[in-house]
Structures are given as structure tokens and as C-alpha cells.
C-alpha positions in Angstrom: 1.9 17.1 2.3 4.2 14.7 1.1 6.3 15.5 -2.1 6.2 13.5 -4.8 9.7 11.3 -4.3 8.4 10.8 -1.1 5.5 9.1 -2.0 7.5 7.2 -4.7 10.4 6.0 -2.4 7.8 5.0 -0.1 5.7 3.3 -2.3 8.6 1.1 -3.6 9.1 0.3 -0.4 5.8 -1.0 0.7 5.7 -3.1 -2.5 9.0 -4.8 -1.8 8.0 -5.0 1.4 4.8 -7.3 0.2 6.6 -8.6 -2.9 10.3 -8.8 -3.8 12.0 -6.7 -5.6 11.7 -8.1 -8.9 7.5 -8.7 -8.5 7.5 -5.1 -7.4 9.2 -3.7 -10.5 7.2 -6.4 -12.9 4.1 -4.8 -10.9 5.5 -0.8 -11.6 5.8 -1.9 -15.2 2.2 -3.3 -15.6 0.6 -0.4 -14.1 2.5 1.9 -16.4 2.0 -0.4 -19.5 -1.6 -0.9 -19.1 -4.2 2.1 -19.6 -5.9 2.2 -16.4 -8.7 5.1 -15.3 -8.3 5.1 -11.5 -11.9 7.5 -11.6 -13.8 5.3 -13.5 -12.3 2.0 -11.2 -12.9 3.9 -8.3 -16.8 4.6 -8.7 -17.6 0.2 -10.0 -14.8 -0.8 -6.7 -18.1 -1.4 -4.0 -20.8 -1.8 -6.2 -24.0 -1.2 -4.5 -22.6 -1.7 -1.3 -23.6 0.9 1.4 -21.2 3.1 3.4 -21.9 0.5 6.5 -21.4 -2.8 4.9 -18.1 -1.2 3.8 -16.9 0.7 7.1 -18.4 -3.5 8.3 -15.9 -5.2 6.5 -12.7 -2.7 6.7 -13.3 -2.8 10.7 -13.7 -7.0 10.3 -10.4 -7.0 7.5 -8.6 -4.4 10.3 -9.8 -7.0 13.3 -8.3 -9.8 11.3 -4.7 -8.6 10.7 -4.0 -6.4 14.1 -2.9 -8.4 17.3 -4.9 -7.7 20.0 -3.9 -4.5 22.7 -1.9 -3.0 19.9 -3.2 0.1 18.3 -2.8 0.5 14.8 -0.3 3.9 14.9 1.6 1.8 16.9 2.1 -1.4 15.1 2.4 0.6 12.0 5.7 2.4 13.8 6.9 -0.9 14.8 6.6 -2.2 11.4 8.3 1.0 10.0 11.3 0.3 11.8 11.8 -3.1 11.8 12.6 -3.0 8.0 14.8 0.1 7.0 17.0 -1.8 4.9 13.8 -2.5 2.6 13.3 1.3 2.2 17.1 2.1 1.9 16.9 0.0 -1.3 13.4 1.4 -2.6 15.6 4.8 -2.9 18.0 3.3 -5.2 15.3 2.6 -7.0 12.9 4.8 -8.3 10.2 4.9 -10.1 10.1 7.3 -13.2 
């Protein structure tokens, strides 16, 4: 199980990764300034979707974003190491 800097540092990451550093932070900040129940979210997310027309679309959405003869462990390694310099600055920055 992952401690709980861990899952912040690598959080941070993944966001600037997707965003920039200053989108990531504005992001941080509007999830912290806005009351959120993650529960209640969680149960309206798929509606009255069934477990198959979700697994459906996540294989379709996963079809759609992975090349072709790569498996996902692997491109997700490949990924991981291509930008360490992103991560390296997530851990200067935490998030309280």
C-alpha cells in the first residue's frame, strides 16, 4: 500500500504531466475550495448504465489511446520513464 506522500507526489505529477504546473495547482486549489462528496458523485457517475455498457466503453476508450502490440503495463513503464524530470518537480511541490 502506498503511503500517503506517495500518492501525493505522484498525483502532482500526473497532473503536470496532463496540465502545467500552474493549471495543476489552480486545479489542487478548486478541489480543495469547493465542497465536493466523492460518495455521493460516485453513485450519479454511470447513471443507469449496466456493468457491460461500462466495461464496453473503458475497453473502446483503452482501444482508442493504446498503440497497437503494446501492452498496457508496458507503455505505462515507458511512459514512467520517459518523464522523471516532471515528477522530480511534483516533489518540490506538495500538496498540503
Amino acid at each position: 500500500m502506498k503511503s500517503d506522500t506517495l500518492i501525493r507526489i505522484e498525483g502532482m505529477g500526473a497532473l503536470i504531466d496532463k496540465l502545467d504546473i500552474m493549471d495543476a495547482e489552480r486545479f489542487i486549489m478548486l478541489v480543495k475550495r469547493d465542497p465536493f462528496d466523492y460518495t455521493r458523485w460516485q453513485k450519479t457517475l454511470y447513471g443507469e448504465m449496466s456493468i457491460e455498457a461500462i466495461c464496453a466503453e473503458a475497453v473502446a476508450r483503452r482501444d482508442r489511446t493504446e498503440k497497437p502490440g503494446n501492452a498496457p503495463s508496458a507503455s505505462r513503464k515507458a511512459a514512467a520513464s520517459e518523464k522523471p524530470q516532471a515528477r522530480r518537480k511534483a516533489s518540490k511541490h506538495p500538496v498540503a
